[in-house]
C-alpha positions as CSV (number, residue, x, y, z in Angstrom):
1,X,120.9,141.1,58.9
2,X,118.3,142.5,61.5
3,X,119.6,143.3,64.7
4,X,117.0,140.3,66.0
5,X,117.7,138.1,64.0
6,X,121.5,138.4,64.8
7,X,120.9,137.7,68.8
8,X,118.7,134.9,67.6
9,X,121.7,133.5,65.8
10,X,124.1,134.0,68.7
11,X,121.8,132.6,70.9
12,X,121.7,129.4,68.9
13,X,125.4,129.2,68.4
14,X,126.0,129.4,72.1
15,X,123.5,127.2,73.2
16,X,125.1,124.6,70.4
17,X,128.2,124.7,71.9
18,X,126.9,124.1,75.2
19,X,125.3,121.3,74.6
20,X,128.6,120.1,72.5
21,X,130.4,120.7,76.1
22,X,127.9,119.0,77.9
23,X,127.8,115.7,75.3
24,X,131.2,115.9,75.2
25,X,131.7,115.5,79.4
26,X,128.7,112.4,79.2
27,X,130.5,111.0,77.1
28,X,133.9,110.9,78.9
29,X,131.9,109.9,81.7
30,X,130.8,107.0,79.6
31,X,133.6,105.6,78.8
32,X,135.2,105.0,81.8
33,X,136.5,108.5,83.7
34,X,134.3,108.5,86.5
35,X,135.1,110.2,89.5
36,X,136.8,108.2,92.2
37,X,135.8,107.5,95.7
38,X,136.6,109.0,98.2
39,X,139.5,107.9,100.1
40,X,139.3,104.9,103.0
41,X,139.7,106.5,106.7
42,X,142.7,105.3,108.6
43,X,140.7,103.5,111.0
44,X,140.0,101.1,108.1
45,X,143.2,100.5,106.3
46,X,144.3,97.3,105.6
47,X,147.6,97.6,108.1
48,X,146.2,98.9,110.9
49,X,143.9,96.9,113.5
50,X,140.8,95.9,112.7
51,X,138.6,97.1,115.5
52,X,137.1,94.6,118.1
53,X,133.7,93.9,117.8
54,X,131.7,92.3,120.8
55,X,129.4,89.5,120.1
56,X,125.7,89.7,121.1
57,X,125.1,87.7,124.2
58,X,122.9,84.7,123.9
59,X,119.3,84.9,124.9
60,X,116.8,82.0,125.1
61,X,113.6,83.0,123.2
62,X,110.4,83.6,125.3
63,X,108.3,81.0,125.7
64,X,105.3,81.8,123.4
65,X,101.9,82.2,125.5
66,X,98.3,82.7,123.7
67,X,95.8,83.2,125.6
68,X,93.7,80.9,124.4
69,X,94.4,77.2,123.3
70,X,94.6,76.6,119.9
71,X,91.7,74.8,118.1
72,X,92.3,72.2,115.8
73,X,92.4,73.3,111.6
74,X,88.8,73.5,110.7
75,X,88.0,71.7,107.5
76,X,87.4,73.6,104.5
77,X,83.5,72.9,104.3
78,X,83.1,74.4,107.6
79,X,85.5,77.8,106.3
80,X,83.1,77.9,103.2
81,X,80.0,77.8,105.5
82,X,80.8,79.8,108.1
83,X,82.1,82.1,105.0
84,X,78.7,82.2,102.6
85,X,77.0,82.9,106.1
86,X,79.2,85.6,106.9
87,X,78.1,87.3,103.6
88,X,75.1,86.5,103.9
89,X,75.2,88.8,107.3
90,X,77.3,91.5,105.4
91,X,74.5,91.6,103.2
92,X,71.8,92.0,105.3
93,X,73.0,94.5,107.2
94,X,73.3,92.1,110.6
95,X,77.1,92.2,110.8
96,X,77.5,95.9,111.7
97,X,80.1,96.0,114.8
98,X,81.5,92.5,114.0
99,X,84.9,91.6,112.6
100,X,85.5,88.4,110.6
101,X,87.6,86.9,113.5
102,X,85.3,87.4,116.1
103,X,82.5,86.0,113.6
104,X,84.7,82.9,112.3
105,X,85.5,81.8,116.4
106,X,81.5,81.3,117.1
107,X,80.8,79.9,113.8
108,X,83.4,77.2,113.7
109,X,82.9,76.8,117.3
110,X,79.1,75.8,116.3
111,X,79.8,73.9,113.2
């Protein structure tokens, strides 16, 4: 056998068997023998006292304020007009600097 030839076959052997080693641990690991955790600090154990926690104090929400008073729900015609009219500004170019919110408060507040 050629001296290369050999090496190739030793290499193969050995990395055979490693990969037997390492099928061989998965497959303990598999079936059940997994590592186990660590173990529970004293602090926590089941005899000893479990350690006093203080409850939050109570707090009354804040009173919501807005600066402005809300509007009533506007109907869905005047969303899909305000809307087609809105893209109709997109479009043309006329909406540069405006948002939709701005936009929407002055159109519903016109239609």
């Amino acid at each position: 056998m050629r001296p290369q030839r050999a090496a190739f076959v030793c290499l193969s052997a050995c990395v055979t068997a490693l990969l037997g080693l390492v099928c061989a641990h998965a497959q303990q690991t598999i079936k059940g023998q997994v590592p186990l955790p660590p173990p529970r600090p004293s602090s926590l154990s089941p005899g000893g006292a479990a350690p006093v926690l203080k409850q939050p104090e109570a707090v009354a929400p804040a009173a919501i304020t807005s600066a402005e008073p809300e509007a009533p729900e506007p109907s869905r015609e005047q969303l899909r007009a305000c809307s087609l009219e809105w893209r109709n500004m997109k479009k043309s170019g006329a909406a540069v600097g405006l948002i939709w919110r701005d936009f929407s408060k002055s159109c519903l507040g016109r239609n």
